[in-house]
mmCIF file of the protein (N, C-alpha, C, O) and its ligand, coordinates in Angstrom:
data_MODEL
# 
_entry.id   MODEL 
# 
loop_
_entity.id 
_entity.type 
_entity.pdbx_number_of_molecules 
1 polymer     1 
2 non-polymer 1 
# 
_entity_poly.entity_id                      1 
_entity_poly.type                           'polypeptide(L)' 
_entity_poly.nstd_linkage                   no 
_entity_poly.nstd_monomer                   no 
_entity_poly.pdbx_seq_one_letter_code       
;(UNK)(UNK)(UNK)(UNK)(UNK)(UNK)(UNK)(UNK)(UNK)(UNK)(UNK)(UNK)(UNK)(UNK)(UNK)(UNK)
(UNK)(UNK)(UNK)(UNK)(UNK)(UNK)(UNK)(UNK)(UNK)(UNK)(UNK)(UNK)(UNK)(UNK)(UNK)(UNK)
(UNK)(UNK)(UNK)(UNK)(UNK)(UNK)(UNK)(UNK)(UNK)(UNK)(UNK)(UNK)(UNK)(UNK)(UNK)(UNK)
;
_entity_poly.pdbx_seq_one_letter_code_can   XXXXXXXXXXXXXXXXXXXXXXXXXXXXXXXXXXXXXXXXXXXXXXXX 
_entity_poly.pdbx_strand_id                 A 
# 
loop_
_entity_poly_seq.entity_id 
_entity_poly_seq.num 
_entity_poly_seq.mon_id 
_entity_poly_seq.hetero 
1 1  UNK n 
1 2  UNK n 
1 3  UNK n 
1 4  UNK n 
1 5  UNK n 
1 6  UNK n 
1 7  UNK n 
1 8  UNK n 
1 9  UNK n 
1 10 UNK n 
1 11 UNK n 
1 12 UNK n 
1 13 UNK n 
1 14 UNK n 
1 15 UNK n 
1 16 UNK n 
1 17 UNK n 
1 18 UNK n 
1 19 UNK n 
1 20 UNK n 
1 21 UNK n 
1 22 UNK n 
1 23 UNK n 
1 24 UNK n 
1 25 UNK n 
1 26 UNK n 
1 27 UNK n 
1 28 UNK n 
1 29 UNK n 
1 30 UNK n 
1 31 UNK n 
1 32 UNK n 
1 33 UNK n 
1 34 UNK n 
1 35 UNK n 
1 36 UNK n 
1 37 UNK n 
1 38 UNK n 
1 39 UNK n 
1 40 UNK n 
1 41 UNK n 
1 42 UNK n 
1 43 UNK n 
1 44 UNK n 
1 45 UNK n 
1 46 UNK n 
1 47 UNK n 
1 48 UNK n 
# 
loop_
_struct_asym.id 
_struct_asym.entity_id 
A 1 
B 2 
# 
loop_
_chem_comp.id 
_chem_comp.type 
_chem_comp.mon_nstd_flag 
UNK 'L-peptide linking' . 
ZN  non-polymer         . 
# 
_pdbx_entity_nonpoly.entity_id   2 
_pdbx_entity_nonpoly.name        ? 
_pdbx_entity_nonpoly.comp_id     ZN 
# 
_pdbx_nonpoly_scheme.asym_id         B 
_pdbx_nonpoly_scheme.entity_id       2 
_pdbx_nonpoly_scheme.mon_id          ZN 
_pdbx_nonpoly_scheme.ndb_seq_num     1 
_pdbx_nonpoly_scheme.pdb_seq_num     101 
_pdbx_nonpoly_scheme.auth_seq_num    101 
_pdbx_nonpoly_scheme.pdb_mon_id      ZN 
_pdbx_nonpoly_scheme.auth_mon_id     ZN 
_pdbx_nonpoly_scheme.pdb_strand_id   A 
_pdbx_nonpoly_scheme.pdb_ins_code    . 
# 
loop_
_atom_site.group_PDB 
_atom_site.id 
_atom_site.type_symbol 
_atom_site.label_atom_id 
_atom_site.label_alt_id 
_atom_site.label_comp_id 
_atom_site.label_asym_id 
_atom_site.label_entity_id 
_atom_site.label_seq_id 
_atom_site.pdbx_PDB_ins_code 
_atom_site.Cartn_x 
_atom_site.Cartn_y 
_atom_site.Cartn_z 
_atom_site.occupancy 
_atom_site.B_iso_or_equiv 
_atom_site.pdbx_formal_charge 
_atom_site.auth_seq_id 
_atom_site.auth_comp_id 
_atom_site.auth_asym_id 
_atom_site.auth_atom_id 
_atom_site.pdbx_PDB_model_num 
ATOM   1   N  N  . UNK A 1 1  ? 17.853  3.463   4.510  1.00 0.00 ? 1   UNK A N  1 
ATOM   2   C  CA . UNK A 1 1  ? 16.481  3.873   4.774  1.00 0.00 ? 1   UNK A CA 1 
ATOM   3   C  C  . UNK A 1 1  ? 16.124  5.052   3.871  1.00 0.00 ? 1   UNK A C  1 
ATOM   4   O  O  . UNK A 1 1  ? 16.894  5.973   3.600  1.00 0.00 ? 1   UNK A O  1 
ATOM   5   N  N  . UNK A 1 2  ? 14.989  4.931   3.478  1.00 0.00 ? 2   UNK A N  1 
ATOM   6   C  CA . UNK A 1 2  ? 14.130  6.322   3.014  1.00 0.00 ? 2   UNK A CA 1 
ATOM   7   C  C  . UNK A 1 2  ? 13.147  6.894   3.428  1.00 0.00 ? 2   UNK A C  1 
ATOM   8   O  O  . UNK A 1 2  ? 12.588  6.468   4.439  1.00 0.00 ? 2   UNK A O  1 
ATOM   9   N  N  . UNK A 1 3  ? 12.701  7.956   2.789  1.00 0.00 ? 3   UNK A N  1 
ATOM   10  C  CA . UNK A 1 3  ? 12.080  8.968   4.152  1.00 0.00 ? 3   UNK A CA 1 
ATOM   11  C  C  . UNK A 1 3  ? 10.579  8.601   2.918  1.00 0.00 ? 3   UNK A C  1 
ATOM   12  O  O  . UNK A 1 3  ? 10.493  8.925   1.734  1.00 0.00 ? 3   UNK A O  1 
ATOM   13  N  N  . UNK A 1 4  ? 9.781   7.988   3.607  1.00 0.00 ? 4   UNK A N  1 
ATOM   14  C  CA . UNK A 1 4  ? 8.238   8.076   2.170  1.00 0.00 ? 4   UNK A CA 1 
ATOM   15  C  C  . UNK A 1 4  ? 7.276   8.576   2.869  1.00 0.00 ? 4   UNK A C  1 
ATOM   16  O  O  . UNK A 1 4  ? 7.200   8.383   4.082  1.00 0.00 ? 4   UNK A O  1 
ATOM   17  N  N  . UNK A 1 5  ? 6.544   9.178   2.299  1.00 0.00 ? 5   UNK A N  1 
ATOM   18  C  CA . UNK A 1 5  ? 5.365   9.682   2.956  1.00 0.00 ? 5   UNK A CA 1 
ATOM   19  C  C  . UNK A 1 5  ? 4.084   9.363   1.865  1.00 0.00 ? 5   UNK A C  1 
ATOM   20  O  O  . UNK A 1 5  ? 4.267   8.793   0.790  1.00 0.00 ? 5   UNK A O  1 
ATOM   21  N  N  . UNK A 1 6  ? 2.892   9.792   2.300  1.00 0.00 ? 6   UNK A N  1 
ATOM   22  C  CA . UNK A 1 6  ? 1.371   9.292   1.957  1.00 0.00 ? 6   UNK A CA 1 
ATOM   23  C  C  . UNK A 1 6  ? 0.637   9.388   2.358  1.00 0.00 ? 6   UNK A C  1 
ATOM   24  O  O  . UNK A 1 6  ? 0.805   9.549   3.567  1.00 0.00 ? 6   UNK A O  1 
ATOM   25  N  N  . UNK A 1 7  ? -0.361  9.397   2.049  1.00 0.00 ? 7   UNK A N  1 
ATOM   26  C  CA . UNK A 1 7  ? -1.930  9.369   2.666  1.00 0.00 ? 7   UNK A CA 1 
ATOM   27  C  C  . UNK A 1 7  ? -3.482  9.319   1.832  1.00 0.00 ? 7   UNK A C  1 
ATOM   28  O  O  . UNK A 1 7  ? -3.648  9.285   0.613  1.00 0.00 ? 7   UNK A O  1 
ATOM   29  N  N  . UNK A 1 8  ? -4.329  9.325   2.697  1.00 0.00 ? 8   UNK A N  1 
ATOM   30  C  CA . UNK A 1 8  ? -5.721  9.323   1.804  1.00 0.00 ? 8   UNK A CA 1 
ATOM   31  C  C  . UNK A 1 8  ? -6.139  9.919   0.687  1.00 0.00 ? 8   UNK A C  1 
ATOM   32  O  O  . UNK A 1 8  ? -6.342  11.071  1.071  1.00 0.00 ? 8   UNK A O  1 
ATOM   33  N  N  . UNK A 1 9  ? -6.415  9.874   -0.521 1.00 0.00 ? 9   UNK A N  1 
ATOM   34  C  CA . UNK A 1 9  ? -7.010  11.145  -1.061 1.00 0.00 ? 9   UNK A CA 1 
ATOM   35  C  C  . UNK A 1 9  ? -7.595  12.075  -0.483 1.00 0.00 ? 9   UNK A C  1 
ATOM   36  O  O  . UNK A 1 9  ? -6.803  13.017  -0.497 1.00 0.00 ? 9   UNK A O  1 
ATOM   37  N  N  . UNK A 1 10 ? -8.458  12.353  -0.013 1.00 0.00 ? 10  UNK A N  1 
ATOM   38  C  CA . UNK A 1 10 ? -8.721  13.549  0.713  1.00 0.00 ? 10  UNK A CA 1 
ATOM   39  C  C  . UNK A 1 10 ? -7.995  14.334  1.574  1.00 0.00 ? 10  UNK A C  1 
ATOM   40  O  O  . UNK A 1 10 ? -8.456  15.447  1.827  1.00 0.00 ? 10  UNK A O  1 
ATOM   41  N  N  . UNK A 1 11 ? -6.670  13.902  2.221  1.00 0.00 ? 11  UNK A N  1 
ATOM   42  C  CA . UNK A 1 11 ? -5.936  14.370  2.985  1.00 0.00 ? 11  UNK A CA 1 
ATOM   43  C  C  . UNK A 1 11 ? -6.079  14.685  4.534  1.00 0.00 ? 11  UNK A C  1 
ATOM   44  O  O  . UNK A 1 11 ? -5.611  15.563  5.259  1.00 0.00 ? 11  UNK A O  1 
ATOM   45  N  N  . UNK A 1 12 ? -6.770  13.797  4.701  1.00 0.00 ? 12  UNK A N  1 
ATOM   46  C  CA . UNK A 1 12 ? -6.962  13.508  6.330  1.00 0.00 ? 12  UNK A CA 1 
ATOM   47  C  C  . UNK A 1 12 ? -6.057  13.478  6.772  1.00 0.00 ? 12  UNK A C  1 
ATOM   48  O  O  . UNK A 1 12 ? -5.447  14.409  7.299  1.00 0.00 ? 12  UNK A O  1 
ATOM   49  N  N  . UNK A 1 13 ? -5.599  11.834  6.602  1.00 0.00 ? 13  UNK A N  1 
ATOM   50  C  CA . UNK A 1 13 ? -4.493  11.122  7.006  1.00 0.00 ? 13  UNK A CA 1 
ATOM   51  C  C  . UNK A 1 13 ? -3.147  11.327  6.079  1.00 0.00 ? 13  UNK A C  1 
ATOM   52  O  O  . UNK A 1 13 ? -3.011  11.305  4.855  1.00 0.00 ? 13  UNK A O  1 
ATOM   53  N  N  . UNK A 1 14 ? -2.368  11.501  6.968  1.00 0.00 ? 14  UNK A N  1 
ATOM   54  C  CA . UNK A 1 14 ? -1.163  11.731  6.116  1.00 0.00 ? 14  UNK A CA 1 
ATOM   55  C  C  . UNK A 1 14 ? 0.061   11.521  7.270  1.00 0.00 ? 14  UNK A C  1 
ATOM   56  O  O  . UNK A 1 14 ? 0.093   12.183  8.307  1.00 0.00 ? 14  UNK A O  1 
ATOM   57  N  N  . UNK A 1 15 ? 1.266   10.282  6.845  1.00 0.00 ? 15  UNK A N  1 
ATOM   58  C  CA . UNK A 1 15 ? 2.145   9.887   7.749  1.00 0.00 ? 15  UNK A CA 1 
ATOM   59  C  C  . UNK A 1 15 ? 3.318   9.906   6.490  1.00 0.00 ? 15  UNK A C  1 
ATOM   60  O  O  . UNK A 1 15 ? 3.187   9.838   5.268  1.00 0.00 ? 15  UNK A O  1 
ATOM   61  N  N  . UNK A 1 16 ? 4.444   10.023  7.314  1.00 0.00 ? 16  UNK A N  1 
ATOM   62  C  CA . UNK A 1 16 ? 5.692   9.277   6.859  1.00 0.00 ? 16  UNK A CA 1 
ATOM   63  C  C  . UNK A 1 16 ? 6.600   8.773   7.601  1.00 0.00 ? 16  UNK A C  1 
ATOM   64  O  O  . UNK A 1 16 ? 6.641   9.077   8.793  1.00 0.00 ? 16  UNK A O  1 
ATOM   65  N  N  . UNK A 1 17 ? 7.340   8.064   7.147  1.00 0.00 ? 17  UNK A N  1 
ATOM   66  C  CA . UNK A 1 17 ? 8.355   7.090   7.832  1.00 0.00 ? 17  UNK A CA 1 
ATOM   67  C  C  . UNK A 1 17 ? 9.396   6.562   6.942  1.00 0.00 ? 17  UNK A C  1 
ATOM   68  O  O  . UNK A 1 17 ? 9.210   6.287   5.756  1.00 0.00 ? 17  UNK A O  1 
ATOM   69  N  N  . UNK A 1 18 ? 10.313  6.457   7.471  1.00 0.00 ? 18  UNK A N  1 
ATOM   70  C  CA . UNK A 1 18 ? 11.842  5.878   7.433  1.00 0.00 ? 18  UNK A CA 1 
ATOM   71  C  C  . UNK A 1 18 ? 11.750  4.335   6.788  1.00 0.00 ? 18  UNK A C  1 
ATOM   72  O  O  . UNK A 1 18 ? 10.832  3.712   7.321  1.00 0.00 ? 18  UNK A O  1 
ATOM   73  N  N  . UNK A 1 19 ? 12.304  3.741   6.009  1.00 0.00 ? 19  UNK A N  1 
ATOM   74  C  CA . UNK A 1 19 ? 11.711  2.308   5.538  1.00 0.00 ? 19  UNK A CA 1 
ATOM   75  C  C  . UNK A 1 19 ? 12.946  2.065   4.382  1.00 0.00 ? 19  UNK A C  1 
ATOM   76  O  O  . UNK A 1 19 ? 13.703  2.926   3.935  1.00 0.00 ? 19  UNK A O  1 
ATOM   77  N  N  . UNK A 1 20 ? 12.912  0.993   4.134  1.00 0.00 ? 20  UNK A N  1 
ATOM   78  C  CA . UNK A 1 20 ? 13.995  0.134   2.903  1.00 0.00 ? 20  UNK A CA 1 
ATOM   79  C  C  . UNK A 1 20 ? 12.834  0.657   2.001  1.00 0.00 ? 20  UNK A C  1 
ATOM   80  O  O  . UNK A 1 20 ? 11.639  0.794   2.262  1.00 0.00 ? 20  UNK A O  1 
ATOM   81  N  N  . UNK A 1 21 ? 13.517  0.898   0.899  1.00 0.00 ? 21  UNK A N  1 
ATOM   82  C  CA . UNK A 1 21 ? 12.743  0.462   -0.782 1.00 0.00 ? 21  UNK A CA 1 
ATOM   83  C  C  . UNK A 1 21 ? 11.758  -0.248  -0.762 1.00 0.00 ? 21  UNK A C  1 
ATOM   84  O  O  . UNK A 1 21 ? 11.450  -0.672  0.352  1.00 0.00 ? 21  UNK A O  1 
ATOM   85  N  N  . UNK A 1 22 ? 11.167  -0.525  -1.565 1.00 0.00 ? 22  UNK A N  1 
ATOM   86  C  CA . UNK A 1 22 ? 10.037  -1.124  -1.792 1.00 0.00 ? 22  UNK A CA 1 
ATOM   87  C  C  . UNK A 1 22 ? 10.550  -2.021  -3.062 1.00 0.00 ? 22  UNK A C  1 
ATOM   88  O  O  . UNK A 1 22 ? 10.712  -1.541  -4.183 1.00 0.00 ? 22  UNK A O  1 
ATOM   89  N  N  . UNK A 1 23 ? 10.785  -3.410  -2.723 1.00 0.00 ? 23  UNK A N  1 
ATOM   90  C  CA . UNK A 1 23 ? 11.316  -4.266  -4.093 1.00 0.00 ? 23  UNK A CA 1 
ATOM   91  C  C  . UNK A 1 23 ? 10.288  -5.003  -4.969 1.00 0.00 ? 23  UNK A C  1 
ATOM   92  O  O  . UNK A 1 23 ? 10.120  -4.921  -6.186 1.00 0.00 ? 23  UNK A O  1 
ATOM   93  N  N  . UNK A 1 24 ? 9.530   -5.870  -3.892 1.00 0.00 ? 24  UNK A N  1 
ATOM   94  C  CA . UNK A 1 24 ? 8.718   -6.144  -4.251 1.00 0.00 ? 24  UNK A CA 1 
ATOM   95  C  C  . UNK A 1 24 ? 7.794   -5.489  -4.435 1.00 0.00 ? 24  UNK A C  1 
ATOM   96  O  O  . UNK A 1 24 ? 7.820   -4.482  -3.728 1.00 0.00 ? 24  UNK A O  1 
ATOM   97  N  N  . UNK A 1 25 ? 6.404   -5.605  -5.465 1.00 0.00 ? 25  UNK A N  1 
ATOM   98  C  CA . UNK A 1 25 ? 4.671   -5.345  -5.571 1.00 0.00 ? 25  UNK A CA 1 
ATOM   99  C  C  . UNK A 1 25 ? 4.234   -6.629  -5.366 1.00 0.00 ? 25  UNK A C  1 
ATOM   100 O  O  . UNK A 1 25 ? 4.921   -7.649  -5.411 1.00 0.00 ? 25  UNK A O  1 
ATOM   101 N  N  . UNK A 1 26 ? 3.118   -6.537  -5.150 1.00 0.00 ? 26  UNK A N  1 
ATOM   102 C  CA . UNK A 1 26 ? 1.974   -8.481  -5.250 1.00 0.00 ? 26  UNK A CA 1 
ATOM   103 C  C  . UNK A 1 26 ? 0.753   -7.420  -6.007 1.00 0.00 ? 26  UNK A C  1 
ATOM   104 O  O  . UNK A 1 26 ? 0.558   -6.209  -5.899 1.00 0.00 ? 26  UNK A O  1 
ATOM   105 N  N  . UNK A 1 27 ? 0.040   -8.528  -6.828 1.00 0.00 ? 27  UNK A N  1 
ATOM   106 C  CA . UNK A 1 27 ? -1.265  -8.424  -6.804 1.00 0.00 ? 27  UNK A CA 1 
ATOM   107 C  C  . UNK A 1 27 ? -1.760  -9.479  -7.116 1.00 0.00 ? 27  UNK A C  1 
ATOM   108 O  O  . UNK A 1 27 ? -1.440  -10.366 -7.907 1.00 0.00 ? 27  UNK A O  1 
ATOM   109 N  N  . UNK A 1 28 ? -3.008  -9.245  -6.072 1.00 0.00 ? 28  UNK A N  1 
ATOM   110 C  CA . UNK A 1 28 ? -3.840  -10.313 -5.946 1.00 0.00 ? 28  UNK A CA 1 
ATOM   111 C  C  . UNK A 1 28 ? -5.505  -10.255 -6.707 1.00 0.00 ? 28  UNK A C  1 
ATOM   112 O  O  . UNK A 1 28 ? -6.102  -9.184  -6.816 1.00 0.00 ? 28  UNK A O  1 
ATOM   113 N  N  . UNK A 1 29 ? -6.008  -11.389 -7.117 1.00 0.00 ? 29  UNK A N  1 
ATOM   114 C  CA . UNK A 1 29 ? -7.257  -11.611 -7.567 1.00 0.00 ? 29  UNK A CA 1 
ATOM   115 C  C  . UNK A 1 29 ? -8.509  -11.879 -6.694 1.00 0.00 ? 29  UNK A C  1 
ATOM   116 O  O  . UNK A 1 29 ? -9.683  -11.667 -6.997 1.00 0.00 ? 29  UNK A O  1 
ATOM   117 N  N  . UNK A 1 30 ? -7.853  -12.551 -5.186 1.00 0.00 ? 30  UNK A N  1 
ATOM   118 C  CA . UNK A 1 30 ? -8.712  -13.000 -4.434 1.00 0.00 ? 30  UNK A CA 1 
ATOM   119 C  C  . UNK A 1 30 ? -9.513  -12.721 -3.943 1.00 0.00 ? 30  UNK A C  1 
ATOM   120 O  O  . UNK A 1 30 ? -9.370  -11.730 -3.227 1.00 0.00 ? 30  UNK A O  1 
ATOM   121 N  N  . UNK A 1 31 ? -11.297 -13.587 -3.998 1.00 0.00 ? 31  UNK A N  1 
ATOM   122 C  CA . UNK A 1 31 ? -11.998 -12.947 -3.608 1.00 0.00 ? 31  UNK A CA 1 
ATOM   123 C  C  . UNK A 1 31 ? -11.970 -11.931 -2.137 1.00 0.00 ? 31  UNK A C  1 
ATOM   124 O  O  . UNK A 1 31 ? -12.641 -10.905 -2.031 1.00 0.00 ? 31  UNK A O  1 
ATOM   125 N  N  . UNK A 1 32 ? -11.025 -12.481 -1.040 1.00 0.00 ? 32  UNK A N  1 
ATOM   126 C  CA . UNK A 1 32 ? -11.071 -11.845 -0.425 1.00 0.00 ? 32  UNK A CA 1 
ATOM   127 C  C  . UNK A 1 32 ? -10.292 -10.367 -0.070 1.00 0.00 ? 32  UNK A C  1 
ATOM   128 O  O  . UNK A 1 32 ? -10.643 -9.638  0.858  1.00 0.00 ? 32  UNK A O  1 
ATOM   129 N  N  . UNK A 1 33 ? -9.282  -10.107 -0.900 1.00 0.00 ? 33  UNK A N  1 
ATOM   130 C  CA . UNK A 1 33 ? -8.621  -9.194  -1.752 1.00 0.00 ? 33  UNK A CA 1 
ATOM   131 C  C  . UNK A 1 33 ? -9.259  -8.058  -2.395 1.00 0.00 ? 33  UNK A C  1 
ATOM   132 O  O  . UNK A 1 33 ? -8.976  -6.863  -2.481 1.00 0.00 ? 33  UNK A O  1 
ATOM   133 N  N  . UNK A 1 34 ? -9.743  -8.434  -2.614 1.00 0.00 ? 34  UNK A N  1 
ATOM   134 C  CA . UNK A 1 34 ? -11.121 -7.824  -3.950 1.00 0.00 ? 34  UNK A CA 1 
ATOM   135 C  C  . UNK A 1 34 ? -11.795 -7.506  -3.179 1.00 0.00 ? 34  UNK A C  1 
ATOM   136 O  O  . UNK A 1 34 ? -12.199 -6.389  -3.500 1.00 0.00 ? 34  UNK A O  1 
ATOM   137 N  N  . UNK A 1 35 ? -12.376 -7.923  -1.929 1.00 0.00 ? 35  UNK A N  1 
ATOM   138 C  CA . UNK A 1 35 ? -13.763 -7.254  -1.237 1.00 0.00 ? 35  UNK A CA 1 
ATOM   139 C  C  . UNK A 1 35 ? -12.522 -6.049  -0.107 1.00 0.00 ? 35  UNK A C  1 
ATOM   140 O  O  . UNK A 1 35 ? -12.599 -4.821  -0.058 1.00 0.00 ? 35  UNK A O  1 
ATOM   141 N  N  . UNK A 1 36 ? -11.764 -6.712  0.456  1.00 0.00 ? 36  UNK A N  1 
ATOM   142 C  CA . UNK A 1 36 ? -11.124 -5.424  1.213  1.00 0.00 ? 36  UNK A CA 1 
ATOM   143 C  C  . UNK A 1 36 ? -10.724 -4.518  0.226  1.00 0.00 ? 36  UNK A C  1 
ATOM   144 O  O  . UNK A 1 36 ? -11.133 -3.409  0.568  1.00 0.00 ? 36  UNK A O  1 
ATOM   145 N  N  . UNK A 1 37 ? -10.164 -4.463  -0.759 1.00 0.00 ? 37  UNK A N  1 
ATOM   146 C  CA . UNK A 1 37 ? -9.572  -3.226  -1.793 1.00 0.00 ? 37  UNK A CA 1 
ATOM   147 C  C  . UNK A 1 37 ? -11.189 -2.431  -2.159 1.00 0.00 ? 37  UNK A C  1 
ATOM   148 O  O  . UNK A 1 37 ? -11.332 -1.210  -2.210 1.00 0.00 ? 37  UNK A O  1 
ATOM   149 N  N  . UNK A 1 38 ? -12.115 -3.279  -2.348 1.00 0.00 ? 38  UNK A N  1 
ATOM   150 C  CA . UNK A 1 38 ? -12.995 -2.584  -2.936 1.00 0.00 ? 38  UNK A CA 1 
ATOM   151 C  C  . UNK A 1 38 ? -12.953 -2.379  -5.097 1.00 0.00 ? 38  UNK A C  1 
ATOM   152 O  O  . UNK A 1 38 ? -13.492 -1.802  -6.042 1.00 0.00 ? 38  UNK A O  1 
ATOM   153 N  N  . UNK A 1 39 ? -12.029 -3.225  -4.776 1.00 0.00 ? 39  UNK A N  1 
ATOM   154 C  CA . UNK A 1 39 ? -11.406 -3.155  -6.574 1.00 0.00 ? 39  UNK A CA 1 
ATOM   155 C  C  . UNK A 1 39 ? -11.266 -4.526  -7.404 1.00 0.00 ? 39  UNK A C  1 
ATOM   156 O  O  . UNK A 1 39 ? -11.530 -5.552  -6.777 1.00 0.00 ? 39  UNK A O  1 
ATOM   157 N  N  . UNK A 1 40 ? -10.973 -4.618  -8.417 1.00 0.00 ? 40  UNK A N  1 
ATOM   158 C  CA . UNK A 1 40 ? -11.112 -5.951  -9.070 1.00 0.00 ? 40  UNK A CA 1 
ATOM   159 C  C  . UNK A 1 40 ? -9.575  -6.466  -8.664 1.00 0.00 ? 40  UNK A C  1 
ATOM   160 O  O  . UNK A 1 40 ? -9.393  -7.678  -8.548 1.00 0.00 ? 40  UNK A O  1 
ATOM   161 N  N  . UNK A 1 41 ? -8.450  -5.515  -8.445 1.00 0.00 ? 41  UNK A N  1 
ATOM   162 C  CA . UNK A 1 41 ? -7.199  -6.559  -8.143 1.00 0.00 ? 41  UNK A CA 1 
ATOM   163 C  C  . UNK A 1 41 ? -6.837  -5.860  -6.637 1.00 0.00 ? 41  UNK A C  1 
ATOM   164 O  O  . UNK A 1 41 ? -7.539  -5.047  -6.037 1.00 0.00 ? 41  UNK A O  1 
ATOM   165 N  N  . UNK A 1 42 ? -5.695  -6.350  -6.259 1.00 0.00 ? 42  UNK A N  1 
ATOM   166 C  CA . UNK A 1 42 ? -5.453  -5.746  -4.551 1.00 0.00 ? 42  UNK A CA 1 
ATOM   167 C  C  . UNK A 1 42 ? -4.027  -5.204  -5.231 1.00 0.00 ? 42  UNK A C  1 
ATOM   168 O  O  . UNK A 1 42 ? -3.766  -5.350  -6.426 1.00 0.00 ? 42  UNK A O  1 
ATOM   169 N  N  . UNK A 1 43 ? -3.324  -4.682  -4.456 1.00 0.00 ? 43  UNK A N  1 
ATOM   170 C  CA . UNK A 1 43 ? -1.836  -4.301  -4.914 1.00 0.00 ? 43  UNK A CA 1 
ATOM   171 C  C  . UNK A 1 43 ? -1.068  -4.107  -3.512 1.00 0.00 ? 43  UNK A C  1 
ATOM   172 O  O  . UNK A 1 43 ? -1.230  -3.063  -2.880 1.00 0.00 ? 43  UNK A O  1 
ATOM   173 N  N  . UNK A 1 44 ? -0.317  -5.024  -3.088 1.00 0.00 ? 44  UNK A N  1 
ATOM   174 C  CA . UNK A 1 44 ? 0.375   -4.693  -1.655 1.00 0.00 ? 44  UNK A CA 1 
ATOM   175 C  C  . UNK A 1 44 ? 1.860   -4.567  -1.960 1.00 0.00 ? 44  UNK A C  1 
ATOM   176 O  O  . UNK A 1 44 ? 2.155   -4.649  -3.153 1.00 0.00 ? 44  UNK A O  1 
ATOM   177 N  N  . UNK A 1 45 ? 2.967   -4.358  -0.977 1.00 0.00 ? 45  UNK A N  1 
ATOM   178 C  CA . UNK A 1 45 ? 4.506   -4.485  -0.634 1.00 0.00 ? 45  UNK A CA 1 
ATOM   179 C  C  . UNK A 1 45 ? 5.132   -4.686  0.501  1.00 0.00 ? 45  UNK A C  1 
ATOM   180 O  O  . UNK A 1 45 ? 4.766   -3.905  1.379  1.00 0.00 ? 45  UNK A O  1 
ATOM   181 N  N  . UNK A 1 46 ? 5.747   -5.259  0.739  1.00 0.00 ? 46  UNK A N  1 
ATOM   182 C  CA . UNK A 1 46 ? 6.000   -5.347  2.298  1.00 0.00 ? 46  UNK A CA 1 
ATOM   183 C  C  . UNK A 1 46 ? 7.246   -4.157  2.770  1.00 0.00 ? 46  UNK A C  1 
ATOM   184 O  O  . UNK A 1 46 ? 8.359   -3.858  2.336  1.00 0.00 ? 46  UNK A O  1 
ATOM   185 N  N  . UNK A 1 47 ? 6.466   -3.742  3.770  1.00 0.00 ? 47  UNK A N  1 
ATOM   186 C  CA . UNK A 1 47 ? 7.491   -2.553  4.046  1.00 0.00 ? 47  UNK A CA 1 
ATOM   187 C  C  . UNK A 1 47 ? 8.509   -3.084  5.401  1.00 0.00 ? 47  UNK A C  1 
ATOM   188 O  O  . UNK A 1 47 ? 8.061   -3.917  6.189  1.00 0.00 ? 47  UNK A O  1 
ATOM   189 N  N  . UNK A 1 48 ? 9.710   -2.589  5.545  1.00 0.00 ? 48  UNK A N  1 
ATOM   190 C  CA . UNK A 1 48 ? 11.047  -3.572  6.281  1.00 0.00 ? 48  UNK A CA 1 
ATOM   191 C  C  . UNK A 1 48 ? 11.703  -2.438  7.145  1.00 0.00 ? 48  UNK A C  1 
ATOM   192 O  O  . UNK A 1 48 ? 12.691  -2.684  7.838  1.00 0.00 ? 48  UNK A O  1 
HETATM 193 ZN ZN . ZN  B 2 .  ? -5.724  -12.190 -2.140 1.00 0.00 2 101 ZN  A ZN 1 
# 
């Protein structure tokens, strides 16, 4: 396990937690991808 932490730009929100690596990335094109990101690609990982 590793210890990661993060949060909003503005620094509202801010958590961390205990978790495996991160091996995988995805990114996606999909329109529906694209409207939740707010961006032209999405970028996710599954956290374990
Ligand atoms: Zn998608």
């Amino acid at each position: 396990m590793t210890q990661m932490t993060g949060g909003c730009l503005c620094g509202t929100i801010r958590y961390a937690m205990n978790a495996s690596p991160i091996l995988v990335i995805s990114h996606c094109h999909c329109s529906d991808c694209r409207r939740t990101a707010g961006a032209p690609v999405s970028r996710s990982g599954p956290i374990t």
